[in-house]
N, C-alpha and C positions, 0 to 999 in steps of 0.2 A: 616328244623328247623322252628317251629311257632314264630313266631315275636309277643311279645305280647305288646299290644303297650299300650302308654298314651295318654292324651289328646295334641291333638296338633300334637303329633307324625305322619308321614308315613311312609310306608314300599312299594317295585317296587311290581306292579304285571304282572307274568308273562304268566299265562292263559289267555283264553279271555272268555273262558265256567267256570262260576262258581257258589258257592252254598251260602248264607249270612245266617248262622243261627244262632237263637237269643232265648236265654231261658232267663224265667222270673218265678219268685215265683208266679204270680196272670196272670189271661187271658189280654194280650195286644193286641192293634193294632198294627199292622205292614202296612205301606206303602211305597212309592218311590215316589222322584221329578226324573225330569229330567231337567237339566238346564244347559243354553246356554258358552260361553264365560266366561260370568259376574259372574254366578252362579244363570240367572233369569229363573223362569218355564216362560213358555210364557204364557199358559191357563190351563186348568183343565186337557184338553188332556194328556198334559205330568204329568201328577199325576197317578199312581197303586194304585189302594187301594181297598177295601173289595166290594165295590161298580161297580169299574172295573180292574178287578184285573191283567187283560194283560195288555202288551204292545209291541209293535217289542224291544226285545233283553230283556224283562224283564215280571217277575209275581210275583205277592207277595199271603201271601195266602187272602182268601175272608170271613174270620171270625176272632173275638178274639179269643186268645191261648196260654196259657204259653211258648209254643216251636212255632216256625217259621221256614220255609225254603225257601228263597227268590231267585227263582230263575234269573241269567242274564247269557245274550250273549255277551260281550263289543262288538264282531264285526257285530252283528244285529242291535245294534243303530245307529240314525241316526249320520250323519256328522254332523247336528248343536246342537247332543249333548256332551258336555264335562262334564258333572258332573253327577254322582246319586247317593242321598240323601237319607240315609236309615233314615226311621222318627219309631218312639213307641211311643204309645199314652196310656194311659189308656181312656176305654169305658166309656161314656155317658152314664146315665137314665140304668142304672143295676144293680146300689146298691155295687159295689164295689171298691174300693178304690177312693181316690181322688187326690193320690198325689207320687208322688216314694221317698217323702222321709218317706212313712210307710211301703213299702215293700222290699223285699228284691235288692238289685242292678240288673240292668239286664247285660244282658251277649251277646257279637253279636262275633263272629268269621267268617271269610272268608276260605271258604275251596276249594277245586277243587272236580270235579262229582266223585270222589271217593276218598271223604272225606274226605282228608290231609288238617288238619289246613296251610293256608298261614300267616295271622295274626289275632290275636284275641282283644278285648276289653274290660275290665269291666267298666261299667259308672258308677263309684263314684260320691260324691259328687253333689247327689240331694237333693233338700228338697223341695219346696211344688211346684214346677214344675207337671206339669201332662202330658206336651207332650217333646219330645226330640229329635231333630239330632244325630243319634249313630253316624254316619261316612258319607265317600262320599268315593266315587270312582272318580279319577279326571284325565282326560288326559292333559298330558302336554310334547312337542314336539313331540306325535306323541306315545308317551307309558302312560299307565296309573296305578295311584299309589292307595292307599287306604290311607284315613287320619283319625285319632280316633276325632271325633269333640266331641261330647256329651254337647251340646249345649242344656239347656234346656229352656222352655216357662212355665211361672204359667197362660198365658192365655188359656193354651192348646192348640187345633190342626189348631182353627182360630186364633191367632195368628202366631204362624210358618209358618201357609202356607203365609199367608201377610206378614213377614222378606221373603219369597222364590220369591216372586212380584209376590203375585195373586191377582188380585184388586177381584176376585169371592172367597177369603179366607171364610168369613163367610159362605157363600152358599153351599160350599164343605163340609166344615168340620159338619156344618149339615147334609147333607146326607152321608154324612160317618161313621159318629153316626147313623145313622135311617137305614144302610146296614147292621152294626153290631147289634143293636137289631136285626132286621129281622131275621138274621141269626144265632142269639145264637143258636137256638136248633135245629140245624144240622149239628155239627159235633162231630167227634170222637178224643181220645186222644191219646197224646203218651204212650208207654209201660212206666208202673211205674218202679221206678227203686228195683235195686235189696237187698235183707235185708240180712245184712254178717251174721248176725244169724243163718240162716238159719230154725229156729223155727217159723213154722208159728203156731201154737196155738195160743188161743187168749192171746195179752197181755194188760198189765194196761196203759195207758199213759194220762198226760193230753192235755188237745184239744190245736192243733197247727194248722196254716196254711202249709198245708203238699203242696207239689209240685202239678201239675195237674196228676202227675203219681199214688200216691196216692188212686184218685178213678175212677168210671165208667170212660172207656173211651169212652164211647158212647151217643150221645143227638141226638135228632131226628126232623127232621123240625114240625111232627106233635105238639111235644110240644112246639108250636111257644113261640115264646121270643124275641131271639131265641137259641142258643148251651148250641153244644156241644156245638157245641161248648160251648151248654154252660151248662152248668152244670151243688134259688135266685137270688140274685146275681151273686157271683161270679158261683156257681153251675151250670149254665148252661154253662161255656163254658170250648173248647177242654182242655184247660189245669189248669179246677180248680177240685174240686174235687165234690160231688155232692151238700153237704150244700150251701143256701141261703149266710153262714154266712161264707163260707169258711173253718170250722174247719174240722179236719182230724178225725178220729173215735177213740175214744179211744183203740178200739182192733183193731185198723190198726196196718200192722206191720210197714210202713210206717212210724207210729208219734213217734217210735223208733229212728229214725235215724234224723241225725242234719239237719232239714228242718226250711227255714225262716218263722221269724212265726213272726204273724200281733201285734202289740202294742198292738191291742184289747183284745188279746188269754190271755194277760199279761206275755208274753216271751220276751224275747231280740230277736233283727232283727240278725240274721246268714248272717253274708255278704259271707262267704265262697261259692264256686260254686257249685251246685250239680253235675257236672263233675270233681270237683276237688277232686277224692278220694283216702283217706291213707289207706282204710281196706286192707288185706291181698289179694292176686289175689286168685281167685275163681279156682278150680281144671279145669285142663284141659278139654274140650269138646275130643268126641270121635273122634278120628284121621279117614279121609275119607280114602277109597282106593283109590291108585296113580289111575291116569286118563292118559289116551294115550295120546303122544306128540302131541299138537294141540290142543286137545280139555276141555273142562272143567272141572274142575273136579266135582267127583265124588259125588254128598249129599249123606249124612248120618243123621239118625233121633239124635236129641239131638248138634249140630254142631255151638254151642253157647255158650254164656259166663254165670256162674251158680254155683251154690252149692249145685244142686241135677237135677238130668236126669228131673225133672218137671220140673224147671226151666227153666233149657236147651232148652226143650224143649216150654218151655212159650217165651221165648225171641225169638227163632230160627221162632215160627208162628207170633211175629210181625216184626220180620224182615222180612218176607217174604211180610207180610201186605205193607209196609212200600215200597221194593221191587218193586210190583204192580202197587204202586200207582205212585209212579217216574217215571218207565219207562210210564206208562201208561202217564202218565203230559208231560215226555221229545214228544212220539211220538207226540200226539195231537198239541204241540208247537209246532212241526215238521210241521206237515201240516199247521196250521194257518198262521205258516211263509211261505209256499211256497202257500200257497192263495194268501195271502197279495201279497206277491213279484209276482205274475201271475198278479192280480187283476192292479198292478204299474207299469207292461210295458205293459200291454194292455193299460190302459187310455195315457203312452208316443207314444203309435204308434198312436191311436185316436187323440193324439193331435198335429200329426206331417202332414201336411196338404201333404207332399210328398209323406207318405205312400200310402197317397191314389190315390196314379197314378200306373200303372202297379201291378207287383207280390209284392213288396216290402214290403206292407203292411203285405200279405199273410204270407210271409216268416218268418217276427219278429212274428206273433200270432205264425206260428209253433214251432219256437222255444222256445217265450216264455211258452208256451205248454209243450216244451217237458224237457224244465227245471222244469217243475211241476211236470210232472207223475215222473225224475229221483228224485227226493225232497222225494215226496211221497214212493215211491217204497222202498229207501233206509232208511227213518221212519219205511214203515212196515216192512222190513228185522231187523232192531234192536228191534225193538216190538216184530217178532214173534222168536229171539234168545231166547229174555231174558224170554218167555212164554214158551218155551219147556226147559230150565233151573228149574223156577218154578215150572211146572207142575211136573216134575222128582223127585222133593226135597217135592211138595206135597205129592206124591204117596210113598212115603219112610218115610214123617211123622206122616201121618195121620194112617197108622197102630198101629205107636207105640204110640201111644196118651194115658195116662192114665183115666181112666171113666170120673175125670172131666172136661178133655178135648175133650173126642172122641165121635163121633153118635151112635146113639141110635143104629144103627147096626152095631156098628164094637164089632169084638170078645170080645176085652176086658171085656164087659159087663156081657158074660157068667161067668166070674171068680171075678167075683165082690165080695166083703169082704166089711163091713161097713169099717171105714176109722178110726184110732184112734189119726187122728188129721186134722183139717181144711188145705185144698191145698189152693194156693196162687190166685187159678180162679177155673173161669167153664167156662162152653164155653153155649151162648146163642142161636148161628144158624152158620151160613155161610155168607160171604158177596164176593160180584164180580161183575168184572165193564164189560161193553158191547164188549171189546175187549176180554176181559180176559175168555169167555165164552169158555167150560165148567170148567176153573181153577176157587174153589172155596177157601177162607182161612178162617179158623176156626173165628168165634169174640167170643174172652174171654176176659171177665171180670173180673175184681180184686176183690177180698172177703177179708174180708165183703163189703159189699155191701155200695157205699157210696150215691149212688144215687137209688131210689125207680123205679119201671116197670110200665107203661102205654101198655096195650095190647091193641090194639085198635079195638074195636067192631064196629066201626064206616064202611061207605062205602067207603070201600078200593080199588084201582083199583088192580086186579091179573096182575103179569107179562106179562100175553099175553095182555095188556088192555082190557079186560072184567071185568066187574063187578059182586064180590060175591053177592046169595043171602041172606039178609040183614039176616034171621033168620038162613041159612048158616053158618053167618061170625060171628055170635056170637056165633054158636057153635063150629066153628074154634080156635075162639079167648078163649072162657073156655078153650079147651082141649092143646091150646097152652098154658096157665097160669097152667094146670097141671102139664104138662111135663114140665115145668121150675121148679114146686116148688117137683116135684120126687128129681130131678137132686138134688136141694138144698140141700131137705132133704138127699140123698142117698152120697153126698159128706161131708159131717158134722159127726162129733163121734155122736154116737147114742142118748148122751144126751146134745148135744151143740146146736140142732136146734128145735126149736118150730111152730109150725104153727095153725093160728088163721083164719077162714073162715068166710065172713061174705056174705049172699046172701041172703038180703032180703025177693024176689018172690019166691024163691024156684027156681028158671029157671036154674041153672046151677047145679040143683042136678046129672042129667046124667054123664055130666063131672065129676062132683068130686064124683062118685061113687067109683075108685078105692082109693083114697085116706083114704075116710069112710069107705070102706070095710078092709082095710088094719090094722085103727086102728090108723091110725100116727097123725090125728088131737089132738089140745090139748081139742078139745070139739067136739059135732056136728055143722056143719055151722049153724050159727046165722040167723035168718027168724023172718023178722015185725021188726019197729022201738022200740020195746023193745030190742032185739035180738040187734042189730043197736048199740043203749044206750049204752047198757051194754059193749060189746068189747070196742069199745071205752073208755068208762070210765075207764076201768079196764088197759088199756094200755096208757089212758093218764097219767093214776097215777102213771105206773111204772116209764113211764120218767121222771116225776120229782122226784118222790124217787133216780131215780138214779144219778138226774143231783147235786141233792142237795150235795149227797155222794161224789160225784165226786170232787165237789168244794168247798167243803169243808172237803177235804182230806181225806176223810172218808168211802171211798169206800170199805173199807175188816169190816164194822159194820152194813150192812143191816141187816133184820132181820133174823134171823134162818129160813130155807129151802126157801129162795127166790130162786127165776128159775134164774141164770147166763146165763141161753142159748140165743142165737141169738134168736130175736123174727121175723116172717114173718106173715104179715096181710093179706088176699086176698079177696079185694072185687069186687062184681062184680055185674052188675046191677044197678051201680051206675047212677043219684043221688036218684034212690028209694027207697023210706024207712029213707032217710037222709032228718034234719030240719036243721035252720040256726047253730044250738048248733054240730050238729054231722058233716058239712061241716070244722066250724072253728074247730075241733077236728080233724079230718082229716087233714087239711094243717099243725095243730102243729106238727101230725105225721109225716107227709111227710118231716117236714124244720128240726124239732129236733131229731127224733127217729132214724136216722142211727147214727147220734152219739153216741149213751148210746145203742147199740144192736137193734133197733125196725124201722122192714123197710117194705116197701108198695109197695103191688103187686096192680093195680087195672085190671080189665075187665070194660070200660066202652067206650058208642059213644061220644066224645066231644060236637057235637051236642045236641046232648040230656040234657046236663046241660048248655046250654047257658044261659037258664033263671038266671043262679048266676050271668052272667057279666062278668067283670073282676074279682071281685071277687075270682074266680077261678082259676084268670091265672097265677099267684105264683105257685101253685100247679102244673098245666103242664108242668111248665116250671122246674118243678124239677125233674121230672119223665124223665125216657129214654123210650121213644115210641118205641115198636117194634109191628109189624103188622104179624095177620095170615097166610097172602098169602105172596108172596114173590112183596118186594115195593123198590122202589129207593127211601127214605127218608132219610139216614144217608148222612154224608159225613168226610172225612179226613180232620188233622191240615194242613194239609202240603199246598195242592192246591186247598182243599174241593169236589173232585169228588163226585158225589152221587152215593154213593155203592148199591148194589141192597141186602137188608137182607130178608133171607130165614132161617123163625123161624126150632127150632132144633124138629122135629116130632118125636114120635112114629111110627114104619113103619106099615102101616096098618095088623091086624090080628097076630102082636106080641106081646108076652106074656111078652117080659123083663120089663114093664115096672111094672104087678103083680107082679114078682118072684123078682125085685129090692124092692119093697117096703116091702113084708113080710120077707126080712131078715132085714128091718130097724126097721121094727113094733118088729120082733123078739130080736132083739140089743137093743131096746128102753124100752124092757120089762124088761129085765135085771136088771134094773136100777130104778126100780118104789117099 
């Protein structure tokens, strides 16, 4: 039974392995004290935070994030600790919020490693606070309790940490702000959640600050900031969606459902929890076959919570995501603590002057020794359980995957039908971590699209660390930005999706041969800073036509035959051909246009436009960088691993990707 507690309140805890997870309406910081007796940290040491995010018996994650999962040992702590202080902060120097009394209340619950709530919290009653005490874990004679503090600071995070008695509070809480910009733009989000609807078409809504499930859940370190984490402002991290501004897309299906939304959006704040839901339960997932006494059971494709097998099947590959990344976080924590603990009674035997006469010495290293490899052995025995579980539940999913979730060479593809209504993802590559090798999990992304793609042309190291050749990697990086915008097009009703090319030099005409040949552009790609101009203009103006429409209620009186369809830009060769007028035109697109349907693909090297400055770094930082060759630049909310992504290819000397587009071109024609 969850104990849901007040302020002031505690409840016994009876585990000593457990999980603190903490959701919020906008990306927050999460950290940890530890504290003595008194409740004093001694030094910075005892502080977890984005900066340093272990600790013996505790982790917090290492970015901003709407969702957190905090992990602790009670019995890996030291003996001189009695207190851990779960702290949330809002982010420093990122443009978004300032205060928890403008966003929605946060949420922290305590559960055990397979996620039964023990007790939970909602901190009420903030107002211009920006950092907070959610709780402690506190021992006392010997058991330890959890208490709901929700103690807040309008000085923010240097303040708190000086009431925690850090006389280095300022120093800290600055480089803990300067860890999470660093890091906004590498990680990924949590799975959005689910629309009882079940109507993914597009629909009408006005702009709200939608949960971080809402959009991309993927940010990339290249588009430093940094995040996911992030996600503008809030855009760049794990758990906002991809606008500067925070807002949810009007054709999210998302900004349908009762999400807390910013005073700015001009909505009322929804104190309600997005865990806390009254919709109807969703049909039953498909029943596995019984599994033999002892052993596990059985996957089955679709084995999740949902209101159609896509679903099911959408949630069932981020659970699995999710899966990965845990146990992968538990093992790794496994070893660091049987380092630590080797590394701690070698220096007791070093320091014991007796050791060093006769065998005695010898004996404590064997042992401590051989309590290492048994640490060890017994991390990779739970590592490689839970990896041939996965793998199994891969191999069972990944066939039944529908087009826009499956590779470009699985069957599916042959039986391809245009689609007579927009699916809730696609899937953009593979991502997998260095244990997890060769398990890989799908990364799908939520449509529409809230966040814009950075392909990176730039000098990327390849997996094996070699480096592509540089004229190589931009035709890598073209043919990668094709086969994302097929996929687009090919998952979209035949008159929902739009595509606009702009390529200055002409240098990516090869790549985008089969697209041109197909017919599916809404013009020829654009070539010369005329060319340039003109797209631009022509898509700056839609946005505001339609932003006008929008806000002033008036969205069903554009003009007679305007294009309703999704719009996708795709430039490349970037910044050639581009002057200060077509730069700031490009950022309007990148911060406004996922909102009102118009979103940005680019192919460009970073380097190569450094001459803008910062200028430009808005723009990268709203983009989700994904890389030709396969790169360790993403990483998860959770504990932020860096995933390795591996762009979704054409198999060399396959035709699916012609015979996909001339049934689109042939659907598209329909319709003209």
């Amino acid at each position: 039974m969850t104990a849901e507690l007040v302020r002031g309140q505690n409840h016994p805890l009876s585990q000593a392995r457990l999980e603190i997870r903490v959701s919020a309406g906008t990306p927050i910081v999460a950290a940890a004290t530890l504290g003595d007796e008194d409740g004093r940290a001694h030094s910075v040491e005892w502080v977890a935070h984005p900066g340093a995010p272990t600790l013996p018996g505790l982790e917090v994650s290492r970015q901003a994030a709407a969702d957190h999962r905090l992990a602790v040992d009670l019995d890996a702590l030291s003996a001189e600790v009695h207190r851990v202080s779960v702290l949330l902060a809002l982010p420093v120097g990122v443009g978004g919020p300032v205060s928890f009394g403008s966003v929605a209340v946060p949420f922290v619950a305590v559960t055990g490693l397979d996620g039964t709530e023990v007790a939970s919290y909602t901190i009420t009653g903030l107002d211009a606070e920006s950092a907070v005490v959610a709780l402690e874990l506190y021992r006392r004679q010997g058991a330890w309790k959890v208490r709901a503090v929700g103690q807040g600071y309008a000085g923010g995070l240097a303040e708190l940490l000086t009431d925690q008695g850090l006389p280095q509070a300022p120093q800290l809480a600055t480089s803990i702000n300067s860890a999470v910009v660093e890091g906004v733009a590498r990680s990924l989000q949590a799975p959005p959640p689910r629309t009882p609807e079940g109507d993914r078409s597009r629909q009408t809504a006005t702009s709200a600050l939608g949960p971080d499930q809402s959009g991309s859940p993927y940010t990339t370190q290249g588009a430093t900031g940094p995040y996911p984490g992030a996600q503008g402002a809030t855009g760049p991290y794990s758990g906002a969606p991809g606008r500067p501004d925070g807002g949810a897309s009007p054709t999210d299906p998302a900004a349908a459902q009762p999400t807390p939304a910013a005073p700015s959006s001009g909505g009322p704040i929804d104190y309600s929890h997005p865990r806390r839901q009254n919709a109807a339960p969703p049909p039953p997932p498909p029943t596995a076959p019984p599994a033999e006494p002892g052993q596990p059971a059985r996957p089955v494709a679709g084995d999740a919570t949902g209101w159609s097998m896509d679903e099911r099947l959408y949630n069932q590959v981020w659970g699995m995501f999710e899966d990965l990344a845990r146990t992968t976080a538990a093992y790794r924590s496994a070893v660091d603590f049987a380092d630590t603990r080797l590394e701690k009674e070698l220096d007791q035997v070093l320091s014991d002057p007796r050791s060093r006469i006769g065998g005695q010495g010898d004996a404590a290293r064997e042992t401590a020794q051989a309590k290492h490899v048994q640490l060890v052995d017994q991390a990779r025995e739970a590592l490689e359980r839970d990896l041939v579980q996965l793998t199994a539940e891969a191999e069972v999913v990944e066939p039944a995957l529908p087009v826009a979730y499956a590779r470009w060479d699985n069957p599916a593809w042959h039986a391809y039908r245009v689609p007579m209504e927009m699916p809730m993802a696609f899937r953009l590559g593979d991502l997998q971590l260095p244990e997890s090798d060769p398990l890989r999990i799908p990364m799908l992304v939520r449509l529409p699209l809230e966040r814009g793609l950075w392909i990176d042309a730039g000098r990327t190291a390849a997996s094996d660390g070699s480096f592509a050749d540089s004229h190589e990697l931009r035709q890598l990086a073209m043919e990668s930005a094709v086969a994302h915008t097929a996929r687009l097009l090919a998952v979209h009703p035949a008159d929902e999706f739009t595509v606009h090319v702009i390529d200055p030099a002409g240098s990516g005409a090869q790549a985008l041969a089969p697209l041109v040949r197909a017919g599916v552009l809404a013009a020829p790609p654009a070539v010369g800073a005329a060319g340039v101009a003109d797209v631009l203009g022509r898509l700056t103006q839609r946005v505001d036509l339609v932003q006008m429409a929008v806000r002033g209620g008036a969205a069903d009186s554009l003009p007679p035959g305007f294009d309703t369809s999704q719009q996708l830009l795709v430039v490349n060769d970037f910044p050639h051909g581009f002057d200060d007028r077509a730069v700031n035109q490009l950022r309007y697109l990148a911060d406004e246009g996922p909102a009102v349907g118009v979103h940005l693909m680019m192919v460009a090297d970073r380097e190569e436009s450094s001459a803008y400055g910062p200028l430009l770094d808005p723009l990268w930082r709203s983009l989700l960088r994904l890389t030709p060759v396969p790169d360790d630049h993403l990483a998860d909310p959770w504990v932020g691993h860096a995933w390795t992504y591996e762009p979704s290819l054409v198999p060399h000397g396959s035709q699916v990707l012609e015979q996909v587009l001339a049934q689109v071109a042939a659907a598209r024609a329909k319709y003209r």
